[in-house]
C-alpha positions as CSV (number, residue, x, y, z in Angstrom):
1,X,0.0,0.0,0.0
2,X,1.5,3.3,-0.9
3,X,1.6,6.0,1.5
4,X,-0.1,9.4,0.8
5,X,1.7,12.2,0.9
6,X,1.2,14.8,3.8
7,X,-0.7,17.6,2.8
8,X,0.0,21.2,3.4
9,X,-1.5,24.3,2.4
10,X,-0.7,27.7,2.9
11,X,-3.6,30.1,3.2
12,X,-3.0,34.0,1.8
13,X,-5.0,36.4,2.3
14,X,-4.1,40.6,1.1
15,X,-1.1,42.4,1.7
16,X,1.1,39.2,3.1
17,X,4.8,40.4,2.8
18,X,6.2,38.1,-0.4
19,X,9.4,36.9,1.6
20,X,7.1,35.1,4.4
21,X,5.2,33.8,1.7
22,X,8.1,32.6,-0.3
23,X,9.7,31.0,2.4
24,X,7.0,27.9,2.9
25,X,7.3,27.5,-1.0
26,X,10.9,26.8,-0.8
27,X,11.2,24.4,1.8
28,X,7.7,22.4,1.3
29,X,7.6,22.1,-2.8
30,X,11.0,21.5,-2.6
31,X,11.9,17.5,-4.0
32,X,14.3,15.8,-2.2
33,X,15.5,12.6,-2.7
34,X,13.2,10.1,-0.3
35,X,12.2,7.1,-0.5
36,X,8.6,7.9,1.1
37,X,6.2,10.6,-0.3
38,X,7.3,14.4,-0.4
39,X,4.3,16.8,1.1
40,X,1.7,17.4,-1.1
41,X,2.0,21.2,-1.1
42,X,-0.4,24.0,-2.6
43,X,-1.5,27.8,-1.6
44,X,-5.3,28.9,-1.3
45,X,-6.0,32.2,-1.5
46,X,-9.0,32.6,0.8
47,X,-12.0,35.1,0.0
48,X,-13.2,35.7,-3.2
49,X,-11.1,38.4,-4.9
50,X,-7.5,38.1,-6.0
51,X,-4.9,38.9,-3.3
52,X,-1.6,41.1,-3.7
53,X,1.8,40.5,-2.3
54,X,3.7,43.4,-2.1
55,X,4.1,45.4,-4.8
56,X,4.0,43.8,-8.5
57,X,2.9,40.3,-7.2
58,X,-0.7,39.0,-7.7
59,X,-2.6,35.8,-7.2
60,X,-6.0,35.1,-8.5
61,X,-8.6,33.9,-6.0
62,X,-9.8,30.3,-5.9
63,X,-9.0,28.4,-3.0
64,X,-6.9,25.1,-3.3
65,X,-9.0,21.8,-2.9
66,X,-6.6,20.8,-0.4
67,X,-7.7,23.9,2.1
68,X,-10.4,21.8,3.5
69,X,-8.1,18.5,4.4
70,X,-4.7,20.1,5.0
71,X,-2.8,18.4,7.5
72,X,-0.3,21.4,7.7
73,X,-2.0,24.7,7.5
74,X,0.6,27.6,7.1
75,X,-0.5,31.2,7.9
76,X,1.9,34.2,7.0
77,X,2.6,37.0,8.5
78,X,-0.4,39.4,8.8
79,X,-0.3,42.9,7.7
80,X,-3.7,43.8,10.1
81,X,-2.7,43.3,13.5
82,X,-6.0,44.7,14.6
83,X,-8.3,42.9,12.4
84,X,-7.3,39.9,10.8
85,X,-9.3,39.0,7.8
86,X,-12.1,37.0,9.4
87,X,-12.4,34.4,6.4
88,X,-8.3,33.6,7.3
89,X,-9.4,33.5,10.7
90,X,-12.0,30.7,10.3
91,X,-10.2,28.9,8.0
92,X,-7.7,28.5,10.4
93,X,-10.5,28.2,12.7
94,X,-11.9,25.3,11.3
95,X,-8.5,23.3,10.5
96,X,-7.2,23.6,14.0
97,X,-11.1,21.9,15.1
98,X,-9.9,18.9,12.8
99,X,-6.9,18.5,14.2
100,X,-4.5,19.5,11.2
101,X,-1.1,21.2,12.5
102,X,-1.0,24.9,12.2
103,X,1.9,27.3,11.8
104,X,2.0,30.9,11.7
105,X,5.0,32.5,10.6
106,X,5.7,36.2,12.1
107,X,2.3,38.3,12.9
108,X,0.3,35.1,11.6
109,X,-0.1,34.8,15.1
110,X,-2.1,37.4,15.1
111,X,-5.0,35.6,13.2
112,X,-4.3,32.2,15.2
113,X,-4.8,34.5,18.2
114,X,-8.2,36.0,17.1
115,X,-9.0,32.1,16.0
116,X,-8.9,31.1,19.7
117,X,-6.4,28.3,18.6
118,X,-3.5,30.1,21.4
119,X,-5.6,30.4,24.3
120,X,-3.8,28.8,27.2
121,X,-0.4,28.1,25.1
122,X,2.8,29.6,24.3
123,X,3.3,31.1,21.4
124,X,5.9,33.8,19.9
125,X,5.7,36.8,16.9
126,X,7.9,38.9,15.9
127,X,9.7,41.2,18.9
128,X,8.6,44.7,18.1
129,X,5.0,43.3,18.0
130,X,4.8,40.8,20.9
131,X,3.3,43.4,23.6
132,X,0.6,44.0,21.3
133,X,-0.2,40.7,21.1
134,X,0.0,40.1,24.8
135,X,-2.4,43.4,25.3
136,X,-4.7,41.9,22.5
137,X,-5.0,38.6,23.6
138,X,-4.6,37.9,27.3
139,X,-5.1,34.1,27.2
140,X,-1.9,33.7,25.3
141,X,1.8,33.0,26.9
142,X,3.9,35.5,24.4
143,X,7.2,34.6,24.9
144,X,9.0,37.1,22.8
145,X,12.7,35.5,23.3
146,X,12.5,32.7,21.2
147,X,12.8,32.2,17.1
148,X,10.1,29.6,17.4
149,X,7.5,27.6,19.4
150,X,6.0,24.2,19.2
151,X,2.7,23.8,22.0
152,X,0.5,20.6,20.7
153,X,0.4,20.6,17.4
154,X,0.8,24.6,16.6
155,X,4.0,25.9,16.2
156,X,4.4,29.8,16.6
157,X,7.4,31.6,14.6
158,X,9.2,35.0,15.2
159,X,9.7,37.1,12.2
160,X,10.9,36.5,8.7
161,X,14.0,34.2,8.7
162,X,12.7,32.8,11.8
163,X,9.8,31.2,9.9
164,X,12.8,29.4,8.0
165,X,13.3,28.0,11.1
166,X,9.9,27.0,12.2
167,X,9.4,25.3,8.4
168,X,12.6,23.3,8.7
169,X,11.4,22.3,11.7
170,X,8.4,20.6,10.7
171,X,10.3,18.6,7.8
172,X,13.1,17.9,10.8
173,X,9.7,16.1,12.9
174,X,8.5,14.8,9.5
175,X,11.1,13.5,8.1
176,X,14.1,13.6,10.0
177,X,17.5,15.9,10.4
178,X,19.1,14.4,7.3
179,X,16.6,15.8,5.2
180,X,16.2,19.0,7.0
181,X,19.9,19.8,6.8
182,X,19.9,18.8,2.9
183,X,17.3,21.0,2.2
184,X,18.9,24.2,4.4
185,X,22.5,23.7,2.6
186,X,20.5,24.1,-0.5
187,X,19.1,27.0,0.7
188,X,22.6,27.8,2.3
189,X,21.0,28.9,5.7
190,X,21.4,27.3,9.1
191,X,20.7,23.8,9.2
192,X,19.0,23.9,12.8
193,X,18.5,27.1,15.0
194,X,17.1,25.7,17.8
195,X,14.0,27.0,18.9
196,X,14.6,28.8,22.0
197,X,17.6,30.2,20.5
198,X,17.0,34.2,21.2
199,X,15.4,36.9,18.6
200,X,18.3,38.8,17.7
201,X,16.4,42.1,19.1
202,X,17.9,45.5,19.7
203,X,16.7,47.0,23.0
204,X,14.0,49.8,22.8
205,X,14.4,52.6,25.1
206,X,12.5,52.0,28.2
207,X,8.9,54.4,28.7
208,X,10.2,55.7,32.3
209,X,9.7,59.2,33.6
210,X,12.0,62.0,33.9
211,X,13.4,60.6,37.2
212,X,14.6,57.7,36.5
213,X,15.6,58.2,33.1
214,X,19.0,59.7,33.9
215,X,20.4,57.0,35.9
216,X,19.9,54.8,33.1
217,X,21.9,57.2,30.8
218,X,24.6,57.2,33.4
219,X,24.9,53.6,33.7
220,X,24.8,53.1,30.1
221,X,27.9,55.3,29.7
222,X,29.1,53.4,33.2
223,X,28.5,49.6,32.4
224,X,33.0,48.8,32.7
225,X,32.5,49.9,36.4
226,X,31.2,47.5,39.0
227,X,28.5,48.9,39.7
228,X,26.4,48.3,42.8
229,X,22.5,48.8,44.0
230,X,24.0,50.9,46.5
231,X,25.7,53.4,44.6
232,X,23.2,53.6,41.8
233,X,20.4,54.4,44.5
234,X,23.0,56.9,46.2
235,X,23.8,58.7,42.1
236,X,20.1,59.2,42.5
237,X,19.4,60.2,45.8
238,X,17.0,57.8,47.2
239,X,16.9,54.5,48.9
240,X,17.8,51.1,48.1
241,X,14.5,49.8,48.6
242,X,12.9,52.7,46.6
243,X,15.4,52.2,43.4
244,X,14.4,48.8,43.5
245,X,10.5,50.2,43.4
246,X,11.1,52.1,40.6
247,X,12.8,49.6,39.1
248,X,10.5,46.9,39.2
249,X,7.6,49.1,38.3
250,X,8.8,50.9,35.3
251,X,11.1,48.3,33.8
252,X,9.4,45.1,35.3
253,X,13.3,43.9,36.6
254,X,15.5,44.6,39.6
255,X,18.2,47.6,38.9
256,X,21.3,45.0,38.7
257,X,19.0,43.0,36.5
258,X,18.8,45.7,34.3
259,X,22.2,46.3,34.4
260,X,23.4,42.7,33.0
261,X,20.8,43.0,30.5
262,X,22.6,46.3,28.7
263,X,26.0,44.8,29.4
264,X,24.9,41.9,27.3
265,X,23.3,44.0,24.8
266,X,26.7,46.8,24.9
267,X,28.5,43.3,24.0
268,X,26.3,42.4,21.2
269,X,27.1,45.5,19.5
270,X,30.8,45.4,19.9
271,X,30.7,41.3,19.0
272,X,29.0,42.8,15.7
273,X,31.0,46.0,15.0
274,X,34.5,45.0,16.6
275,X,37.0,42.9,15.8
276,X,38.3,42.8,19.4
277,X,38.8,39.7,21.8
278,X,36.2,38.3,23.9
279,X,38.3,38.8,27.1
280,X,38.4,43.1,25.9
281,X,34.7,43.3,25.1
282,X,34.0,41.1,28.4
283,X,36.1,43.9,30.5
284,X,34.7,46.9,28.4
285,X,31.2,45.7,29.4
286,X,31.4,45.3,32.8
287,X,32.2,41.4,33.0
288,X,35.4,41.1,34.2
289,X,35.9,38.1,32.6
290,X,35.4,35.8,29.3
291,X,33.9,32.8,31.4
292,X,31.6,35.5,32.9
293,X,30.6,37.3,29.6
294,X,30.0,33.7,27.9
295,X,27.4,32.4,30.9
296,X,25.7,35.5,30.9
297,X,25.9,35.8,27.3
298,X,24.4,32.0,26.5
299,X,21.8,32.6,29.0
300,X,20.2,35.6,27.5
301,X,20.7,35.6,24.1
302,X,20.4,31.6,24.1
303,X,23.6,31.5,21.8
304,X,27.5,31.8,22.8
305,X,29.2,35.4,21.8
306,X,31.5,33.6,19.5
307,X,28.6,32.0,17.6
308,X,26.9,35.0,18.0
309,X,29.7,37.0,16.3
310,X,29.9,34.4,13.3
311,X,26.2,35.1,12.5
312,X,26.6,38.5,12.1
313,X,30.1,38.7,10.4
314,X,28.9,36.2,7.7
């Protein structure tokens, strides 16, 4: 008896971004060599009128016949964060109620959101939209430091090359790492960022008041010193126990906390920019050392600075 191939359909609605939509269609119609069936792999564009993908790129309407028995459902990233289109949303909707495995890549998490299908798991989008989705949708566990997430069956991808990730991921599960490495040195990309690897995010400035905003300047221009909650709370003339107030409330960490994380993001810059030695950029941060910059380093960013450094100079 021959196997049947495992179907999976990527669903399009107006104004997806053509690289997220590209990026399914290069890993899934690809044709390795297998000795088992290769997913069965089409796009529906869902309503009734044609759909445009950025500029110059347009797809007739007429859904695939495979929308309706996908067993991978694909949704890209979503150009209305506040109203996903609600035929998308049902679709997605309806193939979650029959069990098929869903994947959003970037904002698509936005529509799997308004679908219901992330209530009570933990899902990820792309950084600079991941408190909106959080404030949107309460009953979903954002986790913004992650490329991609996996919780029963939907899988949850951070934005544009993450969704790379998240695809190669399902052939990995499907098919094994052989075949998901074959096809990523074709596409001469990573053969397996692991999934809680970190966004590579820049910090934004943090919404504080005009009292506490100074000390952070200082001890963003201060981060090689060894720097205490003591001494910050005496630069700004108040308590320990009030810093730490302040702290927690505006910036949802303790001030030390705070402190490690702009030492690890100062070193991110200078791993990216610089050509200098770990042990330098470990001192000019505020580390003292290599071992500490590298445990510190791994533990937030979720990849070690000399890895870290590769990515970027390549």
């Amino acid at each position: 008896m021959v196997a049947q191939p495992h179907v999976v359909v990527m669903a399009l609605s107006d104004r997806m971004p053509i690289f997220e939509v590209a990026v399914p269609c290069e890993i899934f119609a690809a044709r390795p060599r297998l000795p088992e069936p290769w997913y069965r792999f089409s796009i529906a564009v869902v309503g009734d009128a044609p759909v445009t993908l950025g500029p110059g790129f347009q797809l007739p309407a007429g859904p695939s016949p495979d929308l309706d028995r996908a067993d991978t459902l694909i949704v890209p990233a979503c150009p209305d964060l506040d109203d996903p289109p609600a035929d998308l949303v049902e679709v997605v909707r309806a193939a979650h109620a029959r069990g098929a495995r869903i994947l959003s890549i970037c904002t698509g998490a936005f529509v799997l959101a308004a679908a219901g299908v992330l209530d009570g798991r933990r899902a990820t989008t792309h950084w600079l939209h991941a408190d909106q989705l959080a404030r949107r949708h309460p009953a979903v566990r954002v986790d913004a430091s992650v490329l991609y997430l996996e919780d029963k069956n939907v899988i949850t991808s951070a934005g544009t090359a993450a969704g790379i990730d998240a695809c190669l991921h399902v052939v990995r599960v499907d098919h094994g790492a052989a075949v998901a490495a074959d096809i990523a040195r074709r596409m001469v990309t990573p053969p397996h960022r692991a999934g809680g690897q970190a966004q590579f995010r820049r910090p934004t400035p943090p919404d504080t008041d005009d009292w506490l905003a100074p000390l952070l300047d200082w001890i963003g221009g201060h981060l090689h010193l060894p720097l205490v909650t003591a001494e910050l709370a005496g630069h700004a003339n108040v308590s320990v126990r009030t810093l730490e107030r302040r702290f927690a409330s505006a910036l949802g960490m303790s001030p030390l906390q705070w402190v490690l994380h702009q030492r690890v993001y100062r070193a991110q810059e200078l791993l990216e920019t610089s050509d200098q030695p770990v042990g330098w950029i470990a001192a000019t941060c505020g580390f003292g050392t290599a071992a500490s910059l590298r445990a510190h380093f791994g533990r937030i960013v979720g990849a070690p600075p000399a890895a870290y450094r590769q990515t970027f100079k390549a």
